[in-house]
BASEDO-150629 format. One record per residue: residue number from 1; residue in one letter; x, z, y of N, C-alpha, C, O, CB in turn. Coordinates in nm, 2 decimals, always signed. Each point is the difference from the previous one (the first is absolute). Glycine has a CB too. Example, Ala and Ser with C-alpha at 12.3 -4.5 7.8 and 13.67 -1.06 7.14 Angstrom:
<pts>
+-----+--------+--------+--------+--------+--------+--------+--------+--------+--------+--------+--------+--------+--------+--------+--------+--------+
! num ! residu !    n_X !    n_Z !    n_Y !   ca_X !   ca_Z !   ca_Y !    c_X !    c_Z !    c_Y !    o_X !    o_Z !    o_Y !   cb_X !   cb_Z !   cb_Y !
+-----+--------+--------+--------+--------+--------+--------+--------+--------+--------+--------+--------+--------+--------+--------+--------+--------+
!   1 !      A !  +1.32 !  +0.78 !  -0.57 !  -0.09 !  +0.00 !  +0.12 !  +0.09 !  +0.00 !  +0.12 !  +0.10 !  +0.07 !  +0.00 !  -0.29 !  +0.05 !  -0.12 !
!   2 !      S !  +0.15 !  -0.19 !  +0.23 !  +0.09 !  +0.00 !  +0.11 !  -0.08 !  +0.08 !  +0.11 !  +0.05 !  +0.01 !  +0.11 !  +0.07 !  -0.23 !  -0.17 !
+-----+--------+--------+--------+--------+--------+--------+--------+--------+--------+--------+--------+--------+--------+--------+--------+--------+
</pts>
This chain:
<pts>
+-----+--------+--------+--------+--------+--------+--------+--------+--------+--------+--------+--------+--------+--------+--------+--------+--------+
! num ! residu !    n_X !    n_Z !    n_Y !   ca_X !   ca_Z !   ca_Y !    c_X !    c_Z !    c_Y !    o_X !    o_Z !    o_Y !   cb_X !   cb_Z !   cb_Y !
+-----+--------+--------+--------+--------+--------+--------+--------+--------+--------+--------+--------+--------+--------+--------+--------+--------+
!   1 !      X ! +11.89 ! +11.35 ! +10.07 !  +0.08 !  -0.09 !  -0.08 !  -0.06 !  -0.14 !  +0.01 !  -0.12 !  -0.01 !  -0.02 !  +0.18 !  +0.20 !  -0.14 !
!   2 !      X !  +0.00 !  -0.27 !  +0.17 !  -0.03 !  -0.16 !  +0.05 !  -0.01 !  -0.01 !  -0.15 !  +0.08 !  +0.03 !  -0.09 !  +0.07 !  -0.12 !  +0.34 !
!   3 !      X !  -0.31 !  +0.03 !  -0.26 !  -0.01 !  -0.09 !  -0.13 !  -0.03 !  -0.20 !  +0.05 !  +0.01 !  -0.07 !  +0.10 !  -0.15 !  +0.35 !  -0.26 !
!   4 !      X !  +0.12 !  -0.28 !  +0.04 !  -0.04 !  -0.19 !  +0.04 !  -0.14 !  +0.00 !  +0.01 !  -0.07 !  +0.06 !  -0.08 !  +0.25 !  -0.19 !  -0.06 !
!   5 !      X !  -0.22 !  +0.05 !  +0.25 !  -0.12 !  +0.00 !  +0.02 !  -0.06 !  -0.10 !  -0.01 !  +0.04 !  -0.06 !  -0.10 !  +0.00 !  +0.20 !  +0.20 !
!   6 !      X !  -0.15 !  -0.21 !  -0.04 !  -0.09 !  -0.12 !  -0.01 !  +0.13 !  -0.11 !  +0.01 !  +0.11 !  +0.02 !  +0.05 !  -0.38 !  +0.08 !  +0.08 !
!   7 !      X !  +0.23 !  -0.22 !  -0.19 !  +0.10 !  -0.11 !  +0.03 !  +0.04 !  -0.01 !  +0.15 !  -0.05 !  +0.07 !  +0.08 !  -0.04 !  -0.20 !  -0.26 !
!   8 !      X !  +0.19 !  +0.06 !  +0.19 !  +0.05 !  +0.02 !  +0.16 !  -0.03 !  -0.19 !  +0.02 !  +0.05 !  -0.09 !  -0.06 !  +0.20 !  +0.36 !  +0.06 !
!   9 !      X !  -0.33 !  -0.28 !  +0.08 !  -0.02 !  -0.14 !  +0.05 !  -0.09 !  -0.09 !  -0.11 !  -0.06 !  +0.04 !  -0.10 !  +0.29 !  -0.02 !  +0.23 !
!  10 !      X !  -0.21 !  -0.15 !  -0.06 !  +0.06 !  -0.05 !  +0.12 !  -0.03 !  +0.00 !  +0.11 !  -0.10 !  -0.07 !  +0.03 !  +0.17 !  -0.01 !  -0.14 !
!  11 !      X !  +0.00 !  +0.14 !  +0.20 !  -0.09 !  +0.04 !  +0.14 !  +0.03 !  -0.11 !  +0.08 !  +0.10 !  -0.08 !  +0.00 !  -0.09 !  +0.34 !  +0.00 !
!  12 !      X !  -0.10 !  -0.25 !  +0.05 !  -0.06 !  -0.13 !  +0.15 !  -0.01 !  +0.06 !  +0.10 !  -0.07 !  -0.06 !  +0.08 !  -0.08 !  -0.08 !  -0.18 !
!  13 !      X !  +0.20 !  +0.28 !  +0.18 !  +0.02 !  +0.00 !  +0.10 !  +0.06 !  +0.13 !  +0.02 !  +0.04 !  +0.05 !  -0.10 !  -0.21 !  -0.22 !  +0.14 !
!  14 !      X !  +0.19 !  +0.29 !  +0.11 !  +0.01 !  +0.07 !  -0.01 !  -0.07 !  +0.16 !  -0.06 !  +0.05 !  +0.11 !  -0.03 !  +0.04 !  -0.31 !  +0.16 !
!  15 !      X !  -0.23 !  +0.13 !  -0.11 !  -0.06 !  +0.12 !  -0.03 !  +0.00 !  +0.03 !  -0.16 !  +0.01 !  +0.11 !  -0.06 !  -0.16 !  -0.15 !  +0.28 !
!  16 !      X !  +0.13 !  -0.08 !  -0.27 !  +0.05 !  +0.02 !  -0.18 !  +0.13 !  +0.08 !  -0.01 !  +0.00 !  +0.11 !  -0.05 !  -0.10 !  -0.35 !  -0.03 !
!  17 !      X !  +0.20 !  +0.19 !  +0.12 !  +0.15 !  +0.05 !  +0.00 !  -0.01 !  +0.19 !  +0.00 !  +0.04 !  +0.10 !  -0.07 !  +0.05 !  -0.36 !  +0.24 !
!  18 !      X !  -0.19 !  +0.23 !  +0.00 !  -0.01 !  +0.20 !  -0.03 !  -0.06 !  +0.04 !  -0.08 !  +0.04 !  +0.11 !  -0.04 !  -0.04 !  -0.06 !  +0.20 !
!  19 !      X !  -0.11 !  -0.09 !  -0.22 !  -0.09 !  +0.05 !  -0.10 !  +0.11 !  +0.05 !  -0.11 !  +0.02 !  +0.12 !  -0.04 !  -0.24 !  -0.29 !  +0.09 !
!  20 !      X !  +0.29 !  +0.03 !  -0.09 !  +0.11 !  +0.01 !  -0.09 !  +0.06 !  +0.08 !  -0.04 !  +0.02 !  +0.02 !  -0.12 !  -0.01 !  -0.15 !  +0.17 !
!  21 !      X !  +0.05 !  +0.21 !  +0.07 !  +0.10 !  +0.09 !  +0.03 !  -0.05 !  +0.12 !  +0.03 !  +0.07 !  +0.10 !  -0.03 !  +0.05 !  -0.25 !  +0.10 !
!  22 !      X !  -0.27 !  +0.15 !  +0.00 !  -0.01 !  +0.16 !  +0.03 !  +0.03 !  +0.10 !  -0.11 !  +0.05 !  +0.10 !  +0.04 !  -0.22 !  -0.16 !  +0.11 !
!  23 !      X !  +0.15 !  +0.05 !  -0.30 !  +0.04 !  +0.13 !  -0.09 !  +0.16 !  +0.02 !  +0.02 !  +0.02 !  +0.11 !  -0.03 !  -0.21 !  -0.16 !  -0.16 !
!  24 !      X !  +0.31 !  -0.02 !  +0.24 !  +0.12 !  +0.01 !  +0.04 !  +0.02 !  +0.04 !  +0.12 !  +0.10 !  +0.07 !  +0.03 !  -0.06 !  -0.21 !  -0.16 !
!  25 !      X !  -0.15 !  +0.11 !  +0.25 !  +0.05 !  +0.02 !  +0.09 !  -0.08 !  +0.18 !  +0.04 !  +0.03 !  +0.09 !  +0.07 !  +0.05 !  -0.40 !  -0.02 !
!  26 !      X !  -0.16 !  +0.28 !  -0.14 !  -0.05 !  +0.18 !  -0.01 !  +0.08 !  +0.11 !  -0.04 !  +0.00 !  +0.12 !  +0.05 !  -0.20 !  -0.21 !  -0.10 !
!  27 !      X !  +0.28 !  +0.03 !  -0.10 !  +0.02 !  +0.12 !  -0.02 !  +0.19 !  +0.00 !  +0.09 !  +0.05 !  +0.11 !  +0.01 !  -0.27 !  -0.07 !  -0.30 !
!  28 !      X !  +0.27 !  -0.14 !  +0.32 !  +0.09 !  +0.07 !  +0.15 !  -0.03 !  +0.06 !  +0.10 !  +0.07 !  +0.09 !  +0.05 !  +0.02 !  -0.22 !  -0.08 !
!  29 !      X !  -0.21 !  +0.10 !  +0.08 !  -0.03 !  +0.04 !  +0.09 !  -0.08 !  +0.15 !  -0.06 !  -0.10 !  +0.04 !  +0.07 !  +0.11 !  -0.29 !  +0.07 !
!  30 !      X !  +0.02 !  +0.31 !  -0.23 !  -0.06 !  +0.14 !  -0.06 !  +0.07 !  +0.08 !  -0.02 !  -0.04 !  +0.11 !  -0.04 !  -0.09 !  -0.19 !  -0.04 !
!  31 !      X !  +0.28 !  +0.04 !  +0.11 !  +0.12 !  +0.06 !  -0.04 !  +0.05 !  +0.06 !  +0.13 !  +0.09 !  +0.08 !  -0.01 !  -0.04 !  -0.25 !  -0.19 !
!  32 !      X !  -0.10 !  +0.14 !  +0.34 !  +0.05 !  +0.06 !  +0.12 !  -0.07 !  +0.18 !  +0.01 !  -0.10 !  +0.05 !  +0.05 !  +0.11 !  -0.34 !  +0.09 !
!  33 !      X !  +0.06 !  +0.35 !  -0.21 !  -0.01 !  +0.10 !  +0.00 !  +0.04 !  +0.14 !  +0.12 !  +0.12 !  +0.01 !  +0.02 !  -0.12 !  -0.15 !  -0.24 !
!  34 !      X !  -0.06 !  +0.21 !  +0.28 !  +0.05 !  +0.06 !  +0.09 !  +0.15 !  +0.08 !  -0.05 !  -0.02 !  +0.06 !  -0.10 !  -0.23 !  -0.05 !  +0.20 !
!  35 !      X !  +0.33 !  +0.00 !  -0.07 !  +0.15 !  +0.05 !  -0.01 !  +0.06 !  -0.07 !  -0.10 !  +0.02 !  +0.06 !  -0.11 !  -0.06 !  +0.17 !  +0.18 !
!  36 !      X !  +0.07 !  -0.35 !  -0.06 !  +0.04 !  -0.12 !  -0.03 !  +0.06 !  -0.06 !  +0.07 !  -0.08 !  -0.07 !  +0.07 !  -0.05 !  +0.07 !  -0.16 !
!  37 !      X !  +0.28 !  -0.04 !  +0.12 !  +0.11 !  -0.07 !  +0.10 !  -0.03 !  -0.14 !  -0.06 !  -0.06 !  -0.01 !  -0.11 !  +0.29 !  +0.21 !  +0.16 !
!  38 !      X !  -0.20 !  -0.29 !  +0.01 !  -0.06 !  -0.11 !  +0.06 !  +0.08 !  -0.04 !  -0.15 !  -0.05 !  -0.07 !  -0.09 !  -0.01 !  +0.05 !  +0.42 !
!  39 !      X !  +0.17 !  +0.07 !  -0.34 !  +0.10 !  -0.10 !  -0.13 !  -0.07 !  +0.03 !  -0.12 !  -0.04 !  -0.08 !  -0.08 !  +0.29 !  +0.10 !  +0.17 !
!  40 !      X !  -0.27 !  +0.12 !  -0.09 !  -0.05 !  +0.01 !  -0.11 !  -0.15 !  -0.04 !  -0.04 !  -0.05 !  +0.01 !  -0.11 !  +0.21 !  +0.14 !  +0.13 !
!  41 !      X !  -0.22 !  -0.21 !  +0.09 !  -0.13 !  -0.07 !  -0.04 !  +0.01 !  -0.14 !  -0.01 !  -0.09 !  -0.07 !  -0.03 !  -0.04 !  +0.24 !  +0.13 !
!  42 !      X !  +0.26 !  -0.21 !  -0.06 !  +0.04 !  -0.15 !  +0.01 !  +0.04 !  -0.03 !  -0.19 !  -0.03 !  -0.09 !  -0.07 !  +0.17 !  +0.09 !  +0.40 !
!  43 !      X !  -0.06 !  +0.11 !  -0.35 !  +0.05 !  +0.03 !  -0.14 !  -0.13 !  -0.02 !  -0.13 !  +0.00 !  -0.08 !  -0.09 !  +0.19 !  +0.25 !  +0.23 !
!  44 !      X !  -0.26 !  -0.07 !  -0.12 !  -0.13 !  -0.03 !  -0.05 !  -0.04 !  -0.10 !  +0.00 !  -0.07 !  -0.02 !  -0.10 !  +0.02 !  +0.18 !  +0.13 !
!  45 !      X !  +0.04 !  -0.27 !  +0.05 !  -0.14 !  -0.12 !  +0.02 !  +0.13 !  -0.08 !  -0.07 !  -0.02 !  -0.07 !  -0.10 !  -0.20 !  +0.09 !  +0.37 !
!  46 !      X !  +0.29 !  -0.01 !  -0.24 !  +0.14 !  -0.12 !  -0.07 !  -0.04 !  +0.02 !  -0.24 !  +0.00 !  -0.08 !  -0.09 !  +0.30 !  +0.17 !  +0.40 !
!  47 !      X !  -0.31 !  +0.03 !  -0.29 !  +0.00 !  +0.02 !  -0.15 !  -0.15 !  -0.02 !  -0.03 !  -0.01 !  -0.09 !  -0.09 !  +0.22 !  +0.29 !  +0.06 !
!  48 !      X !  -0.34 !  -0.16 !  +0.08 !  -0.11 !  -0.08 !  -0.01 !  -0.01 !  -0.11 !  +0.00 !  -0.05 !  -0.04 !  -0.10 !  +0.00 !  +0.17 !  +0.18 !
!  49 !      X !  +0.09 !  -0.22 !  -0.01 !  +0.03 !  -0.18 !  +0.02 !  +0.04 !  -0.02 !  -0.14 !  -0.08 !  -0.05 !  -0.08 !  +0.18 !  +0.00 !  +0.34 !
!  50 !      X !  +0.04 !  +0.08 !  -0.29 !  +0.11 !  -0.02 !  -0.14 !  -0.08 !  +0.04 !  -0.07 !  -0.02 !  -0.11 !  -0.05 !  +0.24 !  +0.14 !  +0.08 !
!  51 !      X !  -0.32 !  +0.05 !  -0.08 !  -0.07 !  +0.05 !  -0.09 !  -0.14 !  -0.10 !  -0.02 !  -0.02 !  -0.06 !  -0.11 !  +0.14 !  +0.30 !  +0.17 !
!  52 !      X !  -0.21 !  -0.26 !  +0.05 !  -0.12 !  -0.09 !  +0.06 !  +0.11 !  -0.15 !  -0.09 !  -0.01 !  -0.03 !  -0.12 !  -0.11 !  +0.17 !  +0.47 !
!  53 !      X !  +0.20 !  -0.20 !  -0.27 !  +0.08 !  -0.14 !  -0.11 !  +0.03 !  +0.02 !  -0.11 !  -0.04 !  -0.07 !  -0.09 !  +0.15 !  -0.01 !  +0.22 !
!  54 !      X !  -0.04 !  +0.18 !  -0.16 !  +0.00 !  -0.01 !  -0.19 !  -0.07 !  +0.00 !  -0.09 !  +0.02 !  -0.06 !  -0.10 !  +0.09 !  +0.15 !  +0.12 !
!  55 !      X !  -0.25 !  -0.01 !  +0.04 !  -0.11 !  +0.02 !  -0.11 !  -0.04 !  -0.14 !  +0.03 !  +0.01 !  -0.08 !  -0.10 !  -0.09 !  +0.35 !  +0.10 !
!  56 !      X !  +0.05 !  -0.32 !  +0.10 !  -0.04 !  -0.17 !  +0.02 !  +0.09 !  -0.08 !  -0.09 !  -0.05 !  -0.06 !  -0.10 !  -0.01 !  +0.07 !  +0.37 !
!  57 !      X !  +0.20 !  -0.01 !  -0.27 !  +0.08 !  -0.10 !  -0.06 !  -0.04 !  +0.00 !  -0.13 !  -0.04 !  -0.10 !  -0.06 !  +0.23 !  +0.11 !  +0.20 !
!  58 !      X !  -0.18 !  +0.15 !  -0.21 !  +0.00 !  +0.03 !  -0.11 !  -0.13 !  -0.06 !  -0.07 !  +0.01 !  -0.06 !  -0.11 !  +0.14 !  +0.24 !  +0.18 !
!  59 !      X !  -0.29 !  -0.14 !  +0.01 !  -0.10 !  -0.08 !  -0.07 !  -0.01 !  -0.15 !  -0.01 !  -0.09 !  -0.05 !  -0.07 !  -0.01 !  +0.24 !  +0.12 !
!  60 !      X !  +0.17 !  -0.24 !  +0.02 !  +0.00 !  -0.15 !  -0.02 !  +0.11 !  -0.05 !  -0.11 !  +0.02 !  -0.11 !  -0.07 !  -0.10 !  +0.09 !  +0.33 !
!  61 !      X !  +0.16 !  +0.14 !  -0.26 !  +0.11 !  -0.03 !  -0.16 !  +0.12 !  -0.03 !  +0.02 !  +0.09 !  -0.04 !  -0.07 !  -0.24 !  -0.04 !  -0.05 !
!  62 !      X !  +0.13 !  +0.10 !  +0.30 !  +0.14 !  -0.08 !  +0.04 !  +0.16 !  +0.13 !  -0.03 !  -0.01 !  +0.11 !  +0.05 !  -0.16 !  -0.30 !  +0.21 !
!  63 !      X !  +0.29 !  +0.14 !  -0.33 !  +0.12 !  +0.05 !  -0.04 !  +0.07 !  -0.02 !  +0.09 !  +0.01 !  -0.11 !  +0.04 !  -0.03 !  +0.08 !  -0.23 !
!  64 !      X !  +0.11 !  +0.17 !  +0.29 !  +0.05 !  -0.02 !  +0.10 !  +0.18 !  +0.06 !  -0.06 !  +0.03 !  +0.09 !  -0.08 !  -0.30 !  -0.06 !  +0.28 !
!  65 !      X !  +0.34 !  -0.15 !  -0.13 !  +0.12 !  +0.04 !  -0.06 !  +0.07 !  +0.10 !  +0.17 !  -0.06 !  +0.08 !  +0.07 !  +0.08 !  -0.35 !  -0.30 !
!  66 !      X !  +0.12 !  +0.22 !  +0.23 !  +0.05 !  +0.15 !  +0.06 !  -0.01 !  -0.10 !  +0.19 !  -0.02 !  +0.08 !  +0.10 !  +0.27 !  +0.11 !  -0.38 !
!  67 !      X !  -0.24 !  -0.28 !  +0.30 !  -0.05 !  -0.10 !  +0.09 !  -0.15 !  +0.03 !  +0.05 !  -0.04 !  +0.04 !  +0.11 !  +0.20 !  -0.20 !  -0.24 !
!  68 !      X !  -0.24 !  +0.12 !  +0.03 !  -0.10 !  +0.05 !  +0.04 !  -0.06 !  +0.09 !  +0.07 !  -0.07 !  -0.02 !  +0.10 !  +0.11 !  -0.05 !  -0.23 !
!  69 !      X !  +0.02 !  +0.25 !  +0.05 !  -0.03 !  +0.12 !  +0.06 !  +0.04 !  +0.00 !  +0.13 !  -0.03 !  +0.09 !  +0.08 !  +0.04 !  +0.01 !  -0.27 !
!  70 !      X !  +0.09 !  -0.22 !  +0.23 !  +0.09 !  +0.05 !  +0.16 !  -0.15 !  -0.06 !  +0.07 !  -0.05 !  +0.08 !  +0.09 !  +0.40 !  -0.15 !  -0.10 !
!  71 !      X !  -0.39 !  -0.02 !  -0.01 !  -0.12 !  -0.09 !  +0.06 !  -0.13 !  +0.08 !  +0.03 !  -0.07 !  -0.02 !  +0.10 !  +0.16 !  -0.18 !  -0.22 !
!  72 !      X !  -0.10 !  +0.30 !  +0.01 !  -0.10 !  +0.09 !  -0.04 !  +0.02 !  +0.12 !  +0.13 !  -0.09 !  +0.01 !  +0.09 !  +0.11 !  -0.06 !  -0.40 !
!  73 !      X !  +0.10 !  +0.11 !  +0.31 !  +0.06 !  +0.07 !  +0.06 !  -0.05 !  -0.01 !  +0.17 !  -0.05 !  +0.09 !  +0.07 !  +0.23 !  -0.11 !  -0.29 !
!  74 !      X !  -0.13 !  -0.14 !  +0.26 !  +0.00 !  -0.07 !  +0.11 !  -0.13 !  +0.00 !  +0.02 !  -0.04 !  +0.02 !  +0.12 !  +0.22 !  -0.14 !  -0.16 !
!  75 !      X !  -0.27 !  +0.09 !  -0.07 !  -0.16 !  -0.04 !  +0.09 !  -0.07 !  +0.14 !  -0.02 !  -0.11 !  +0.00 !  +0.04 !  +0.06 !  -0.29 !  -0.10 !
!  76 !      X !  +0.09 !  +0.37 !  +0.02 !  -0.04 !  +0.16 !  +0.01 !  +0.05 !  +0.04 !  +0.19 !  -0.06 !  +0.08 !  +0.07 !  +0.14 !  -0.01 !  -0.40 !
!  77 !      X !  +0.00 !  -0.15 !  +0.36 !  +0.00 !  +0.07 !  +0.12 !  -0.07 !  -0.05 !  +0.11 !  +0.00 !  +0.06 !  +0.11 !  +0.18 !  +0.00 !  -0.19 !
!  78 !      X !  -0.26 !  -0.18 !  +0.06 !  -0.09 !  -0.09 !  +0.10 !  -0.10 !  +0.09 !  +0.05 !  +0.00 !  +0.12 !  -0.05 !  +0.01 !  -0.33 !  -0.08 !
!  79 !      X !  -0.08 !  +0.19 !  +0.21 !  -0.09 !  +0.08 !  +0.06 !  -0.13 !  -0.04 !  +0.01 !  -0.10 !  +0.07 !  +0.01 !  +0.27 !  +0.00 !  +0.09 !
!  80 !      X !  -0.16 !  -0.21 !  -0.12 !  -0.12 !  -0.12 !  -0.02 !  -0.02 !  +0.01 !  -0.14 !  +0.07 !  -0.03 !  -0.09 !  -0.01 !  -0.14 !  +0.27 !
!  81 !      X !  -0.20 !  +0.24 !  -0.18 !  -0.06 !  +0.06 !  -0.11 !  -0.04 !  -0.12 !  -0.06 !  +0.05 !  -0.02 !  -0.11 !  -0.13 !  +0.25 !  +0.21 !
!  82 !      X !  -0.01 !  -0.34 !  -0.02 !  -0.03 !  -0.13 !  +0.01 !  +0.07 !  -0.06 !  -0.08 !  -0.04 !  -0.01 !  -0.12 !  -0.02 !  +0.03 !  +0.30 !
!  83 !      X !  +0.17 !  -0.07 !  -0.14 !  +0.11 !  -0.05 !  -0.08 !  +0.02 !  +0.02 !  -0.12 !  -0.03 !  -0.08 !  -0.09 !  +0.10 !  +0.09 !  +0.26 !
!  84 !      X !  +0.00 !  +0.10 !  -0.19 !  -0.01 !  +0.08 !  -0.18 !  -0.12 !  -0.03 !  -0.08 !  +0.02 !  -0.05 !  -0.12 !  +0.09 !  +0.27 !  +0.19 !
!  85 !      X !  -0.23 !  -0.21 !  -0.02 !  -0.10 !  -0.02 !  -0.08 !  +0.00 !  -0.20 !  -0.02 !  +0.00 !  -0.05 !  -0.11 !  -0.14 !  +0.32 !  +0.22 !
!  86 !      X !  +0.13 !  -0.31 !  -0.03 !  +0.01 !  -0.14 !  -0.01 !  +0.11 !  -0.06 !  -0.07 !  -0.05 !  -0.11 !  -0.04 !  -0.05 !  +0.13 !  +0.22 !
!  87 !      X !  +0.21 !  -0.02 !  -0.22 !  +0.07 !  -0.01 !  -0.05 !  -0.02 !  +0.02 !  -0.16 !  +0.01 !  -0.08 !  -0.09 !  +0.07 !  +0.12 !  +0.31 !
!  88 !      X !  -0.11 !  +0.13 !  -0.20 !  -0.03 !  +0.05 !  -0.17 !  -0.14 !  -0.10 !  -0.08 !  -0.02 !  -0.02 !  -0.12 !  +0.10 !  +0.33 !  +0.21 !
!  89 !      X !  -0.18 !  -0.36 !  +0.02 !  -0.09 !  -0.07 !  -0.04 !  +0.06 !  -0.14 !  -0.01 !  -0.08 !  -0.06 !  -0.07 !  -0.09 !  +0.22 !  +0.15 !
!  90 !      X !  +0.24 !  -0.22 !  -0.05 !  +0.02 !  -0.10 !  -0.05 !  +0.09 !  -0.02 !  -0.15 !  +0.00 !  -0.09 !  -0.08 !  -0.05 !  +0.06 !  +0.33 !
!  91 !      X !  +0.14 !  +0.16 !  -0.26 !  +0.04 !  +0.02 !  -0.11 !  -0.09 !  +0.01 !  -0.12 !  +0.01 !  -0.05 !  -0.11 !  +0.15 !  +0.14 !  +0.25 !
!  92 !      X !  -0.28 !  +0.02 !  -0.10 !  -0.10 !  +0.04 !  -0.10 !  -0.10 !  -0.16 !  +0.00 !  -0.06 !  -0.02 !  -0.11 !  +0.07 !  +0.35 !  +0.17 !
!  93 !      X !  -0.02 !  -0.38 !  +0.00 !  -0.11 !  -0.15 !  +0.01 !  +0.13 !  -0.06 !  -0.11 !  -0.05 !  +0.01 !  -0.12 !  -0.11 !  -0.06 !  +0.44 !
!  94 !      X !  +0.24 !  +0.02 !  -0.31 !  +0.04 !  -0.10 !  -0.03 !  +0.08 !  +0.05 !  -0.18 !  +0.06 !  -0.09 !  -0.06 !  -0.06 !  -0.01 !  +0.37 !
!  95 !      X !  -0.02 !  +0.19 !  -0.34 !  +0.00 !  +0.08 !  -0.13 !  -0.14 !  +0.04 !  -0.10 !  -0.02 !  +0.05 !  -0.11 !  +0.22 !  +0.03 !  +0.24 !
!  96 !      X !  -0.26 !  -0.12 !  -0.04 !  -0.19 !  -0.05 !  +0.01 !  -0.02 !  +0.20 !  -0.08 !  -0.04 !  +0.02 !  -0.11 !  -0.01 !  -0.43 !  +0.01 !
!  97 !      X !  +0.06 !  +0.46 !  +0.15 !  +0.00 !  +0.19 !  +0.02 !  -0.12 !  -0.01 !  +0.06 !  -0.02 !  -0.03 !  +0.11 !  +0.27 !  +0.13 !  -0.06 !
!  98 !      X !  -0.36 !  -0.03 !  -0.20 !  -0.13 !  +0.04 !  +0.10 !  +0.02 !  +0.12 !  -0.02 !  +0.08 !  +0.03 !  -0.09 !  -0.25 !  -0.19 !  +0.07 !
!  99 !      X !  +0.12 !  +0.28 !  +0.09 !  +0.05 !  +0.10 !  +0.00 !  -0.11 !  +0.10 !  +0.06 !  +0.02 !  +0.12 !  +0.01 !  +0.22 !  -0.23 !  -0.02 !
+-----+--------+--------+--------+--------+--------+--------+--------+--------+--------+--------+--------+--------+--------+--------+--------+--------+
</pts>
């Protein structure tokens, strides 16, 4: 279950970024289970991601209207673990979320 973890940033380079991300990019990559079709593990990491941003939005207090969730929806399907995390940290930095 994706919780919130150490603040996210502000990172200065790549290797922070992964640091950032490895608890996301671990627990997808924990989900390749043997007798598992490729959709259905694509399916999983999509609802991990959406789950990994909500709990992030939510601790920063941010209210998502029905717009929103499409966006939510949208960056659930990225694959750049990187990204998501950076993002969510600038949301959580800038809601000043220690956490």
């Amino acid at each position: 279950m994706a919780t919130v973890s150490q603040p996210i940033g502000p990172l200065g380079n790549l290797a922070e970024a992964d640091a950032a991300a490895s608890a996301l990019a671990g627990e997808l990559a924990a989900i390749r289970i043997e007798g598992r079709t490729a959709l259905q593990v694509e399916y999983q990491q999509r609802r991990i991601r959406r789950r990994y941003i909500s709990t992030h939005l939510k601790a920063a207090g941010v209210e998502l209207g029905h717009y929103d969730e499409g966006i939510v929806q949208w960056l659930s399907r990225q694959d750049e673990v990187r990204f998501i995390v950076t993002v969510l940290g600038w949301v959580l930095r800038s809601k000043g979320v220690n956490r």
